[in-house]
Structure formats: structure tokens, C-alpha cells
GUMAR-211776 format. One line per 8 residues: their letters; for each residue y, x, z of C-alpha. Coordinates in pm, 1 decimal. Each point is the difference from the previous one (the first is absolute). Example, Ala and Ser with C-alpha at 12.3 -4.5 7.8 and 13.67 -1.06 7.14 Angstrom:
# GUMAR-211776
AS> -450.0,1230.0,780.0 ~ 344.0,137.0,-66.0
# end
This chain:
# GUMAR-211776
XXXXXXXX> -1780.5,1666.6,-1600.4 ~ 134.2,27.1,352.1 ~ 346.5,32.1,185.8 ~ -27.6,384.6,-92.5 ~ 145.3,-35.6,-369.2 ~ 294.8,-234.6,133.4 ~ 317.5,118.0,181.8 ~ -31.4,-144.7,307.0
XXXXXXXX> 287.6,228.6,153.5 ~ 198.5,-224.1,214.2 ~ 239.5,319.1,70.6 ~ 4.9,-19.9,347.6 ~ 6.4,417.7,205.7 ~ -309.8,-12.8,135.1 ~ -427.6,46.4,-31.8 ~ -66.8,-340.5,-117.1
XXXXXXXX> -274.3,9.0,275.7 ~ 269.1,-67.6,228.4 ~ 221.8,-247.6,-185.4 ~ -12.7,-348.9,87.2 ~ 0.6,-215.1,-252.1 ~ 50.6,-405.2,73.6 ~ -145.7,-215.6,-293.5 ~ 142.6,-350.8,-41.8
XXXXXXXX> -308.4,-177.0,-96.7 ~ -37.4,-325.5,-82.0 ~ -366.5,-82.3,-131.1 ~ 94.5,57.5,-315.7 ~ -168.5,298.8,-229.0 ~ 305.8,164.9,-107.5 ~ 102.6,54.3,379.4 ~ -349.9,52.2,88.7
XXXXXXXX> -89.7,313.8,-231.3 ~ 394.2,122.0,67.6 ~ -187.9,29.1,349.7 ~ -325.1,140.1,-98.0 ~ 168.8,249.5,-230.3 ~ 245.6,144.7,282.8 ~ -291.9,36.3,223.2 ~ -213.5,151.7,-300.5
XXXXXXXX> 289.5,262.0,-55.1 ~ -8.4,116.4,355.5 ~ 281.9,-185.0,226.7 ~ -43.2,-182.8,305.9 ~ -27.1,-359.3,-104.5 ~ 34.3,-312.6,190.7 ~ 43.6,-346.3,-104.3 ~ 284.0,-254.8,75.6
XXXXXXXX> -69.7,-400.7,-110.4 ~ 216.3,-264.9,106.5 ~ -122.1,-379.7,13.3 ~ 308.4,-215.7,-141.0 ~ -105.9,-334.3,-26.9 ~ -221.0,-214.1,123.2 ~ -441.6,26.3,-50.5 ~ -1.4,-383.7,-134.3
XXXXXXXX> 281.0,111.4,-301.6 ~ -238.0,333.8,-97.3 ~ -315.7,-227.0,-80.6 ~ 176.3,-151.0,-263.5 ~ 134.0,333.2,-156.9 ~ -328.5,189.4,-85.1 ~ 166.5,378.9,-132.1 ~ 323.4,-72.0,222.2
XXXXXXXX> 130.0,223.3,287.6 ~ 6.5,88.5,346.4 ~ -181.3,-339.8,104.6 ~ -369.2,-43.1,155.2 ~ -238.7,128.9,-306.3 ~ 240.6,285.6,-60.9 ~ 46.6,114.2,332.2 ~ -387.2,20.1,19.4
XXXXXXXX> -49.3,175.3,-333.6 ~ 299.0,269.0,192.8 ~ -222.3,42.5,264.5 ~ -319.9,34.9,-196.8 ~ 164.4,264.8,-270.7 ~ 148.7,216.8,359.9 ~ -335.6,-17.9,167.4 ~ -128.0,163.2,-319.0
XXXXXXXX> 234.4,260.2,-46.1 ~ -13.2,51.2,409.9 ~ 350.3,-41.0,68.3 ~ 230.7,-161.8,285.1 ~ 94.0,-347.5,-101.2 ~ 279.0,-250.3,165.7 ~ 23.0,-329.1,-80.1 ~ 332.1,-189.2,166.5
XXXXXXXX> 119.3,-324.7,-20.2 ~ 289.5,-52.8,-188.9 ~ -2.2,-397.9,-101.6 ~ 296.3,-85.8,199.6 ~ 201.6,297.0,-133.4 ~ -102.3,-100.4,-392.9 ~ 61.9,-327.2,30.9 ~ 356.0,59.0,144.9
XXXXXXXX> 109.5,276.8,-253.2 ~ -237.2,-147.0,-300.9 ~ -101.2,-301.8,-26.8 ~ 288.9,-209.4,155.3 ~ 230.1,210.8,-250.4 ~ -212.3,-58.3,-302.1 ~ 61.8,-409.7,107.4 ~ 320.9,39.7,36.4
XXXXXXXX> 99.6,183.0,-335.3 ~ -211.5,-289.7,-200.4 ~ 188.8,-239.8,155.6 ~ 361.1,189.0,-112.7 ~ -142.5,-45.8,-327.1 ~ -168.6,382.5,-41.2 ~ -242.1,153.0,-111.7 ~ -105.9,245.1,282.9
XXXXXXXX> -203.1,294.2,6.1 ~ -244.9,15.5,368.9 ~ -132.4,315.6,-95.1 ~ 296.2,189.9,-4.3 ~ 121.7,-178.1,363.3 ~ -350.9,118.2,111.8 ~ 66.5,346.1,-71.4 ~ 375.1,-21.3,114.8
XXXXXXXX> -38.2,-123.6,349.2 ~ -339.1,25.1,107.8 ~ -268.2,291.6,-174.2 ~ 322.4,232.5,-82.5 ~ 174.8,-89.1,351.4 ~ -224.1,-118.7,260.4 ~ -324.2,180.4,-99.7 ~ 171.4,300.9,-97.3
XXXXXXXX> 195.6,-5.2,369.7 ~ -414.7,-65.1,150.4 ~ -125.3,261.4,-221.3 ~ 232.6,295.2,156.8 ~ -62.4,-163.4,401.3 ~ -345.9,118.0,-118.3 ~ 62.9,373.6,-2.8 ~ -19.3,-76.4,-439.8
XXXXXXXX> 211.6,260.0,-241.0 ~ -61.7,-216.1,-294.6 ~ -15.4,-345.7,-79.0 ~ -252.9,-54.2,-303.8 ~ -36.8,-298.4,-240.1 ~ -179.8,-132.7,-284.5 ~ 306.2,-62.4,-180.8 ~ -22.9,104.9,-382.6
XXXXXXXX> 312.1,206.9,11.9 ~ 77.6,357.4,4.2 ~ 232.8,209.2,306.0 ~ 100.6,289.3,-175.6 ~ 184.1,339.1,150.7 ~ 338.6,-11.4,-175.2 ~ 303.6,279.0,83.2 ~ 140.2,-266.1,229.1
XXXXXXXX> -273.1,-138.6,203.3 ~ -295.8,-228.9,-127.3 ~ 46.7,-224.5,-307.9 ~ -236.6,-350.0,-28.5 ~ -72.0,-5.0,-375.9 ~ -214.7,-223.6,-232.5 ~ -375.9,41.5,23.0 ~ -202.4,206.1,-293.3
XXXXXXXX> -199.3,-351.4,-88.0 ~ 325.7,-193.8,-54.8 ~ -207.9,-348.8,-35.0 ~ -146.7,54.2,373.6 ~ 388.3,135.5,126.2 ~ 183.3,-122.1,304.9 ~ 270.5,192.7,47.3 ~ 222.6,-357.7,-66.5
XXXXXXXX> -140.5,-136.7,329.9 ~ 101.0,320.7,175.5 ~ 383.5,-23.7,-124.2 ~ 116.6,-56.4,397.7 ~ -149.2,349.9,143.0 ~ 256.7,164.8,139.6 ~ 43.3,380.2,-1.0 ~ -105.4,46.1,333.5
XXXXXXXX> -308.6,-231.5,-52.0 ~ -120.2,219.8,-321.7 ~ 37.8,282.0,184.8 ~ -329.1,-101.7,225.4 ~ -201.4,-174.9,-245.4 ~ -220.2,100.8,-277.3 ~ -201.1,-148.8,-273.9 ~ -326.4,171.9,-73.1
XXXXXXXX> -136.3,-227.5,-293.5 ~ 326.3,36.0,-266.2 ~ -143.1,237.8,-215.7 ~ -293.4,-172.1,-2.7 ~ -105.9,-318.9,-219.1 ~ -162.9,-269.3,89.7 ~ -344.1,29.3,-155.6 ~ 33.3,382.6,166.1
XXXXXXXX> 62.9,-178.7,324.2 ~ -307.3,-215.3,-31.7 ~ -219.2,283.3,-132.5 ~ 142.2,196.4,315.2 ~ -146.0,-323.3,251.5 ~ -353.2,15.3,-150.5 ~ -22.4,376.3,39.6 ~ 119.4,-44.2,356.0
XXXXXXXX> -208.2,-277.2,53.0 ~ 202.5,-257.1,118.1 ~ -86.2,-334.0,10.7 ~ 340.8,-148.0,-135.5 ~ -68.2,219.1,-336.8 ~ -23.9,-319.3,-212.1 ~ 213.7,-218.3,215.3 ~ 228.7,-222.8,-219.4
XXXXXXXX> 385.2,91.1,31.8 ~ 242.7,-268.7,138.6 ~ 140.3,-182.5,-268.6 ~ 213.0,-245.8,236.3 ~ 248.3,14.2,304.5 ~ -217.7,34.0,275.6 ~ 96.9,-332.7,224.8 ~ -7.8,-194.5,-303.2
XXXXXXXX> -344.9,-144.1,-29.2 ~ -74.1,-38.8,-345.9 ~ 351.1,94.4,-126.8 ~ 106.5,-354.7,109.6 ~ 353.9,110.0,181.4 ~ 125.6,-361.7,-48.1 ~ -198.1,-90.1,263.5 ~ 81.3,269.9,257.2
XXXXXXXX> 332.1,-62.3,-41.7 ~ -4.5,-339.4,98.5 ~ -227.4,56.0,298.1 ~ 282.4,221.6,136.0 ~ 328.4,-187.0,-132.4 ~ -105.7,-358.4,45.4 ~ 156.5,-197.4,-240.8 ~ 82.2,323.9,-246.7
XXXXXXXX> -135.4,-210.8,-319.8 ~ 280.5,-222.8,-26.1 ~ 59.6,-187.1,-340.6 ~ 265.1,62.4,-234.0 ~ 104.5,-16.1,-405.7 ~ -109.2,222.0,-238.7 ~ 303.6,55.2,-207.3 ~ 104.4,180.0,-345.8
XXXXXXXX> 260.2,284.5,-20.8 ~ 257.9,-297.4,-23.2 ~ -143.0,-185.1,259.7 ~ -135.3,-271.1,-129.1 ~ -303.0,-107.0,180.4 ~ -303.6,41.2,-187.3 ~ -232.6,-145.9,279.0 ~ -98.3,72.3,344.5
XXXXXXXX> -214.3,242.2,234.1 ~ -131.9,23.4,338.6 ~ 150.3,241.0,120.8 ~ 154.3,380.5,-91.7 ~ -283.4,199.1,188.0 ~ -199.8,-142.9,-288.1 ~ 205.2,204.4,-299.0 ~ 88.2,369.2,-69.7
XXXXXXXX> 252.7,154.4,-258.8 ~ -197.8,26.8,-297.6 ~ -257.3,-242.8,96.7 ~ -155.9,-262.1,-350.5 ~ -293.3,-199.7,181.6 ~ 73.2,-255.2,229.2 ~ 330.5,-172.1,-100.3 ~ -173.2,-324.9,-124.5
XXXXXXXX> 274.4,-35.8,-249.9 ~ -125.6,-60.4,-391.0 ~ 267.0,125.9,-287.9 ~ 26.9,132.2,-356.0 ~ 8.0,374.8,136.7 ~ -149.9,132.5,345.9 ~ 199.8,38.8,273.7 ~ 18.5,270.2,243.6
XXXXXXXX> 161.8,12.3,369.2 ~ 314.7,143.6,-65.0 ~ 124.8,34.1,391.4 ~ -49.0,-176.0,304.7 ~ 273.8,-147.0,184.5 ~ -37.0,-87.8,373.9 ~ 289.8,-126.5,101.4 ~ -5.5,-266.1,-274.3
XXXXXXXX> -373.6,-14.8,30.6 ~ -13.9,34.1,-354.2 ~ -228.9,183.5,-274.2 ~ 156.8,115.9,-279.6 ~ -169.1,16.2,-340.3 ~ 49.7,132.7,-351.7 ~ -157.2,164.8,-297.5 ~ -157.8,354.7,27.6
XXXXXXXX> 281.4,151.0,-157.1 ~ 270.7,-97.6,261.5 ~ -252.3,170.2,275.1 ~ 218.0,350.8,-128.0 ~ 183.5,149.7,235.9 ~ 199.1,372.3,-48.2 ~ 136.8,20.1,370.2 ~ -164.4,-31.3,329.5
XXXXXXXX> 166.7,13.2,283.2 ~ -113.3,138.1,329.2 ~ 80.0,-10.8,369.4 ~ -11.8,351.5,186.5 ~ -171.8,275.0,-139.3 ~ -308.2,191.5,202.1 ~ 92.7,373.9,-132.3 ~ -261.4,274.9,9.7
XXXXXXXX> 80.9,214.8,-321.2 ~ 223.3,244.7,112.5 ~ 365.0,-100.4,-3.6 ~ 74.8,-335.2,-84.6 ~ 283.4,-59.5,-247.9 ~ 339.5,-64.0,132.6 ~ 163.9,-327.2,-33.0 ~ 102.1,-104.5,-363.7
XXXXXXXX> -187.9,273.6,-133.4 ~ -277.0,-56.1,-257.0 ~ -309.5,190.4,-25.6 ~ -279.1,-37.2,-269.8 ~ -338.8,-115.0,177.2 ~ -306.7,-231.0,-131.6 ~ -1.1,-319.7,205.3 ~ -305.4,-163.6,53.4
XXXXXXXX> 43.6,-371.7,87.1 ~ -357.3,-110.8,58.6 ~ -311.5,156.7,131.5 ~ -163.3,51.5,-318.6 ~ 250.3,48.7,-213.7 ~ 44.6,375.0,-157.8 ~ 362.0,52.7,44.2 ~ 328.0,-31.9,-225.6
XXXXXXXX> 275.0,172.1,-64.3 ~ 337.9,-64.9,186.5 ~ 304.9,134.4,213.1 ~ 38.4,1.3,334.1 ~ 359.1,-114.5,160.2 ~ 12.7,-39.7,345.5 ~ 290.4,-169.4,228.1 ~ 168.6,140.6,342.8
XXXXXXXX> -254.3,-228.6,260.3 ~ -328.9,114.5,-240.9 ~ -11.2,-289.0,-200.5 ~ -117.2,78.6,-391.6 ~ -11.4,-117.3,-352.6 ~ -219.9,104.8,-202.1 ~ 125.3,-4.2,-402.1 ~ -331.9,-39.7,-216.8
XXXXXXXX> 50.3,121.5,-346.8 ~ -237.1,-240.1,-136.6 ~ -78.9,-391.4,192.2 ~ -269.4,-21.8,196.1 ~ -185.9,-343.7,51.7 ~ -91.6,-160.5,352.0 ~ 153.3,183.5,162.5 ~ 56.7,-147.6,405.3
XXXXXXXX> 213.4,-37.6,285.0 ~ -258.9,156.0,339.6 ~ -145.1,271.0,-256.1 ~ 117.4,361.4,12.4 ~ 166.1,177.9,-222.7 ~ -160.4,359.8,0.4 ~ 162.2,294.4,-126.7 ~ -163.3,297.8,-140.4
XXXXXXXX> 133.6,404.9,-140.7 ~ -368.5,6.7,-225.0 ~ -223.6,-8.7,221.1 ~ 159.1,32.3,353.9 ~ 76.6,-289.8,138.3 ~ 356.7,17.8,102.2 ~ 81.1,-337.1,199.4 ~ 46.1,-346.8,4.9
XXXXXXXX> 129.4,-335.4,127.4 ~ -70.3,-416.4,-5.0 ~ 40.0,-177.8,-262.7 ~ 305.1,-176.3,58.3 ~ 128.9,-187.8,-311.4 ~ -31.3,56.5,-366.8 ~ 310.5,-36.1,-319.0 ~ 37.2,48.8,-357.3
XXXXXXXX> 231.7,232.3,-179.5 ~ 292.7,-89.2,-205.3 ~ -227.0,70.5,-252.3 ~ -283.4,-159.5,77.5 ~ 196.5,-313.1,138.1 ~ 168.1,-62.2,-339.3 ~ -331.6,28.7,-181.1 ~ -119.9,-328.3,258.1
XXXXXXXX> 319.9,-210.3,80.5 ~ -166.1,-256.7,166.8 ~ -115.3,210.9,289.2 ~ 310.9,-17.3,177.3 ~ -138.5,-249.2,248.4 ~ -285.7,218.4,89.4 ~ 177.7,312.8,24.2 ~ 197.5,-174.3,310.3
XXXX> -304.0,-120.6,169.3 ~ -173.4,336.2,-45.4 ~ 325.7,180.4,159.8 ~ 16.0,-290.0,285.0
# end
């Protein structure tokens, strides 16, 4: 088994001898064999890792990224294959266009996504901008997704191994961004991936993948949010859909939408969190079933699917609202400054403001936008009357 019985054509004119390939990597063993593979199949490899937060935070995170142990194991897996590596400092930039946001959306009462800002504004921005002040012609990552030649231009689709996909984190690429990167390892599955490291050698073969956001040590976010926003975890009532007031909490960066555990409140019937109001300071709970939701609203859609549809006009798509969920059925109406809402044909639970809302054609990812709000239907409002209090929070 070697790179020879994979398509490792990154269609670029050109002996590969004398392409330059840049290879985001970050420690990890996905973007280390995407590295090892390239070089393997012939290109001119080098490596690009960026440190994004501080040594003390990457002690704690054992499988994280781009942090002291990783930005060794970088080093160690280029030294083997015998390939340039750069490692730049990048904490101030991270923390500015990452972190601070991620605070800041927990404390509007969201449910935010670092991942995807991570991509956005710094790998997909910054180090693709660094990559080409290198002499690169390609940008490669470990991402499990798939650039495909379409009659149009390149199209980001899902990856073969749809459990191992991330073509939902990679909804903000722009056109122009897709054109420059690639993504050697969607074809590929993971145990192919780690089969791929051992045969290579590479030391990260049997590495553990994150599980976590990487500046959270130990998945405790609480806590980093109140390090930054001083005086974030503020107490307030946790209410029912009418409002009564059903106990109390210390504070909303504690609770998500969907969230059971945690709400120190004994009943007949578990309760769920329902929505999160920050204005009001207040959690919202209910039963399962009023967690349904058949419209989600968004704010400006990122577009990368050919032409996007006009305003008013719907178009059938399958939305996925979460990172690992498969995908549903809906249409697509957009409004003149971008804006969409999303009509579900069947309710979705959980479903939360500071989430995206990606949109797929089968399995090309066509766009997507921020979760801005969610709603019921006509139909599904009459079948729960007493949501009517929640459905204005959740469009406040």
C-alpha cells in the first residue's frame, strides 16, 4: 500500500517535481500523513505550523493543536520526511479573531462554533496569504473533505467516510480561497489514514485525535470565559416557557440549547434548556418535545456553490444544523441583504443560536450562514400552543 494506488493529482500544469506544495500542519496525524503523502507522490513539500496559544494552555490538552507538544511532534514528523518546516507565532492573532469571539458569543447567549472562526480568519486567510509569500501553488490540509473539478470551478463536497467529514467547518471558504487549497486525505478513511502513518513511519501514527476545542483545557470553557470577561457568570432565573421561575443558575455561559445536566431543578418529567436569554439573563426550560424547531433563521450567507438563489426564491438543499448531524431535508429562501430561512420539512431538536446552518446539493457543500434565531410553523406552533413565549425570545 503506498501513495501510488491513490489519486494524489492536485491538478496543478506542471512536473510535480517542481510544484510547491505548503502543508498546514498542526501535530496532528491527519495533517501529518496529508504531508508525508504529498511528498511520497512526488511534489515539493514544506511545512507551515502556527503556535496559537499559549505553552502553559497545551500541557493541559494532551491530543490538542498547534501548542508546545504538537508543534514538536510537527517538527519531528518534517525532519523525517526531510522537508522545510516554519513555525510562526500567531497567539496574538488567535486570540483576537478566536478566542475573544468565542467569549463574546457565550455571553449573547450562543452557542458558537471556534473551529469554523479558525478556519475563517486565520488557517483559510492568514496562512493561506503566508503560504503564497512563500513562492506555494497550493495550500494543503488534513481536512476530511473532498475539492472536486466541477464545470464551473472547484466544488468542496462531503468526505467518502461521512463519520470522519468536515466539510461543515469549511462552510466560510470562499471561491477564491478553494481555488488554492486542497485536501489530500478525503477519499481516504481514517483507519486508512492511520495505516498510511505506520507505513510512513511517523511517530504521531497512534496519536489520539482532539476531542476538545483546543484553548479549552479539559473542555472546561466556563472557565475561559470568565478569565477573559470578568464577571461573565452573572446569576439569573431559570424560567418555564411562561416564565415562571423554576429556580436559579449561575450564570448563562453555564447552559446550551438542548442542554439536561446541570439545571439542579427536580420535577415529574426532565427538563431540557429550551433557549438562553441574555438580556434577561434567563434560562429557559421545557420538555424534550418543545426542543422542535421547523425554521432556522440565519444571518448572511457564505456562498460557494455556484450561483446563489435570488431573493425570495426557494431552492431544495439538506441543511445540516450541527456538526454531526447527517443532514435534513428543507428549502432554501433567501432575503435582499443575504439573510435566510431555512423551512425544515420535519422539526429538528436543539437546534442553536452561534451554530451554522450548512447547506448541501448531495454531497457538495453549497454554503452557509450563523445561526441566527430559530421558529415554528403554523403547523407546528398549533400542535404546541404554549411555545409562544419562547418563539419570541428565540427571534429576539
Amino acid at each position: 500500500m503506498s501513495s501510488a494506488s491513490l489519486d494524489l493529482d492536485l491538478g496543478i500544469a506542471g512536473p510535480r517535481r517542481e510544484t510547491r506544495v505548503a502543508v498546514a500542519m498542526s501535530g496532528g496525524v491527519d495533517s501529518s500523513v496529508a504531508a508525508a503523502l504529498l511528498a511520497e507522490a512526488g511534489y515539493e513539500v514544506f511545512g507551515i505550523t502556527l503556535r496559537l496559544y499559549a505553552e502553559d494552555a497545551s500541557r493541559t490538552r494532551p491530543g490538542a493543536c498547534c501548542a508546545g507538544q504538537d508543534i514538536y511532534d510537527a517538527r519531528r514528523v518534517a525532519d523525517r520526511l526531510g522537508i522545510r518546516h516554519y513555525v510562526l507565532d500567531y497567539e496574538a492573532r488567535f486570540r483576537e479573531a478566536v478566542i475573544e469571539d468565542f467569549a463574546d458569543s457565550y455571553l449573547r447567549g450562543e452557542t458558537p462554533i471556534p473551529c469554523v472562526r479558525c478556519n475563517e480568519r486565520v488557517k483559510f486567510r492568514d496562512l493561506l496569504a503566508l503560504a503564497r509569500d512563500l513562492g506555494a501553488d497550493a495550500l494543503a490540509t488534513g481536512h476530511y473533505a473532498r475539492r472536486i473539478a466541477g464545470p464551473a470551478g472547484p466544488e468542496l463536497h462531503r468526505a467518502v467516510d461521512r463519520g470522519r467529514d468536515q466539510s461543515y467547518f469549511l462552510f466560510a471558504t470562499t471561491p477564491a480561497q478553494l481555488e488554492f487549497l486542497r485536501f489530500p486525505l478525503g477519499a481516504l478513511a481514517k483507519e486508512r489514514v492511520r495505516a498510511e502513518a505506520a507505513r510512513l513511519g511517523l511517530a504521531v501514527a497512534g496519536k489520539p485525535d482532539s476531542q476538545d476545542i483546543c484553548f479549552v483545557p479539559a473542555g472546561r470553557y466556563a472557565g475561559v470565559i470568565e478569565r477573559l470577561r470578568p464577571g461573565a457568570a452573572e446569576p439569573g432565573a431559570i424560567v418555564d416557557e411562561e416564565g415562571r421561575v423554576l429556580g436559579r443558575h449561575r450564570g448563562i455561559i453555564h447552559f446550551t440549547v438542548g442542554q439536561r445536566r446541570g439545571l439542579g431543578i427536580a420535577g415529574p418529567a426532565p427538563l431540557y434548556v429550551l433557549s438562553v436569554d441574555a438580556a434577561r439573563r434567563e434560562v429557559v426550560v421545557g420538555p424534550q418535545a418543545a426542543l422542535l424547531r421547523d425554521r432556522v433563521f440565519t444571518g448572511p450567507l457564505a456562498w460557494i456553490g455556484g450561483d446563489p438563489p435570488a431573493p425570495g426564491e426557494e431552492r431544495a438543499v439538506v441543511a445540516r444544523l450541527r456538526s454531526g448531524h447527517p443532514g435534513a431535508p428543507a428549502l432554501l429562501r433567501t432575503s435582499a441583504d443575504g439573510a435566510a430561512e431555512v423551512a425544515l420539512e420535519e422539526p429538528e431538536p436543539a437546534t442553536a443560536p452561534g451554530q451554522a446552518c450548512v447547506l448541501y446539493d448531495a454531497d457538495r457543500m453549497l454554503g452557509g450562514g450563523w445561526i441566527t434565531g430559530t421558529g415554528r410553523s403554523a403547523t407546528l406552533a398549533a400542535a404546541s400552543p404554549d411555545a409562544a413565549r419562547l418563539d419570541r425570545v428565540a427571534a429576539a
